[in-house]
N, C-alpha and C positions, 0 to 999 in steps of 0.2 A: 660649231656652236649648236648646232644642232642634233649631235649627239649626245653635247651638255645636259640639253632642254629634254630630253627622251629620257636619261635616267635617273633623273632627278622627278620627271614624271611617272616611271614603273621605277620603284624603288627593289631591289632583290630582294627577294623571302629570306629570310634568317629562321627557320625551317629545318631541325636537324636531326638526323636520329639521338642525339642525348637531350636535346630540347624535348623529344619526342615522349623518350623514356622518361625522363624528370616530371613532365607534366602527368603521367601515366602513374606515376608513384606519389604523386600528390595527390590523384584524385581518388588513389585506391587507401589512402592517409585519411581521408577526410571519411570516406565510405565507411570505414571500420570504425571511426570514432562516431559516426552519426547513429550506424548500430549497434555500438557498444554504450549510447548514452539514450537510446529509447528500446531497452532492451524486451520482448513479448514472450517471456517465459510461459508454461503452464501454470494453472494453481499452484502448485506447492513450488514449482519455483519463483513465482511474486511472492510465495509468502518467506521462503527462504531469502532474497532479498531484500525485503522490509525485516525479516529476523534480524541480518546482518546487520545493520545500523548503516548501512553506507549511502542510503539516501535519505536526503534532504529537499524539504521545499517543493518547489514543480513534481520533480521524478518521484517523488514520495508520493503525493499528491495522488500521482497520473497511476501509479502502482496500485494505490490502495482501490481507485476507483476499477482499475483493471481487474485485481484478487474480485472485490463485489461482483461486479460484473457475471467473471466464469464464476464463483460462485453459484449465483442465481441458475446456472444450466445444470448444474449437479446435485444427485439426492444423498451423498454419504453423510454423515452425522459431522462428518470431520470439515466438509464441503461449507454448509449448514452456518456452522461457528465460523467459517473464515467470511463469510459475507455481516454477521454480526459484529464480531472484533472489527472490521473494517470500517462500518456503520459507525461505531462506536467513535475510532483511531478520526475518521472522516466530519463525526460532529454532523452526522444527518441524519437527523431524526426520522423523516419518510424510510429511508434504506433500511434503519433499525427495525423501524415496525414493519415491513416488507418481511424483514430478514427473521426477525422473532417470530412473525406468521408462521413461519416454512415450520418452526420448530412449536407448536402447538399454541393452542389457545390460552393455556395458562399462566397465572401470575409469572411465573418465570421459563425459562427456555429448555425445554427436554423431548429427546436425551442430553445428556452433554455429552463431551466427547470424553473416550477412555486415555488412561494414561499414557499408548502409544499414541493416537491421535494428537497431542496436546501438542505435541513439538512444533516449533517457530507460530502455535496461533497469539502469542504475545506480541508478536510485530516489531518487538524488540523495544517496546514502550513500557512503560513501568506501569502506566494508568490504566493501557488496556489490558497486562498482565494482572492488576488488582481486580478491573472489574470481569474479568474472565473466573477466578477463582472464586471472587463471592458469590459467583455462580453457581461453578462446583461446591462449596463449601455449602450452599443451602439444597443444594442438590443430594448434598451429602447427608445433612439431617444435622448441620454445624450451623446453627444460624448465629452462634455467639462471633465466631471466624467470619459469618459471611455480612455480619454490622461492622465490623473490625476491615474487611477490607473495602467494604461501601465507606465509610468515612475516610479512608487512605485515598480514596476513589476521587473524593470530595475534597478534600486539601491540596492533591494532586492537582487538579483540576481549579482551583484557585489560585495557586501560584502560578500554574502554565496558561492562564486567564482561556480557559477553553470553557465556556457558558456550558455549552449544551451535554458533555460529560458529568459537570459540577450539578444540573438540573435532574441527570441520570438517577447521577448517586443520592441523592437529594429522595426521588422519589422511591428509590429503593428502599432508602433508610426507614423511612414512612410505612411503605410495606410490611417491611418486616417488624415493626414494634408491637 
């Protein structure tokens, strides 16, 4: 009886090399999806990212603030506009005027970037692709184009109930009359 009471008190390890392994490939399961779903690309790879369309909500979110971010530590023109377009995508007003600083004191944001430069700063958003261009387009000496996409700016930004874009375009529109 007493050997009864002894292994019923140390029960045996169930402890094995495929238990071993199996645990080993679950945690290495979990590793690749925890970095696959907070992913810390450079600039142009958060901005190719948010291009892509494949994030949503948080990760979008945490992207956009990330692009801002390294933005703010770089001086190329192309740098410049993704911390603006994010400002924009982000609906923060502080970031914007931060971010428009970097690119002069002027009614509007220059240089702008050249048509190499331009690739994924749309974010893959239609609103910050409008108000990106009516930039360019008054940049350009088109301010008929650059009314035409401040009001797309503005409708956009009504339907997708984003305030601080629809107030953008708003004072754009203003601007330029």
């Amino acid at each position: 009886m007493v050997a009864a009471e002894e292994s019923t008190a140390n029960p045996p390890r169930v402890r094995s090399r495929a238990l071993t392994a199996f645990l080993l490939v679950v945690a290495v399961a979990v590793g690749i999806s925890l970095w696959q779903s907070h992913p810390m690309p450079d600039l142009d790879g958060g901005l190719r990212l948010l291009a892509d369309g494949d994030l949503d909500g948080v990760e979008r979110d945490r992207m956009l603030r990330r692009v801002l971010q390294q933005a703010a530590g770089e001086s190329s023109v192309r740098a410049r506009w993704a911390g603006v377009v994010a400002a924009v995508a982000l609906g923060d007003e502080q970031a914007l005027a931060t971010t428009r600083a970097r690119l002069g004191d002027g009614a509007m944001p220059l240089p702008v970037p050249g048509p190499a430069e331009r690739h994924d700063l749309d974010l893959g958003d239609a609103l910050v692709r409008a108000a990106l261009f009516a930039w360019i387009a008054e940049a350009s000496g088109d301010p008929a184009t650059a009314k035409a996409r401040w009001s797309s700016v503005g409708d956009q930004a009504l339907l997708s109930r984003r305030p601080f874009a629809h107030a953008l375009a708003m004072a754009e529109l203003r601007r330029l009359k």
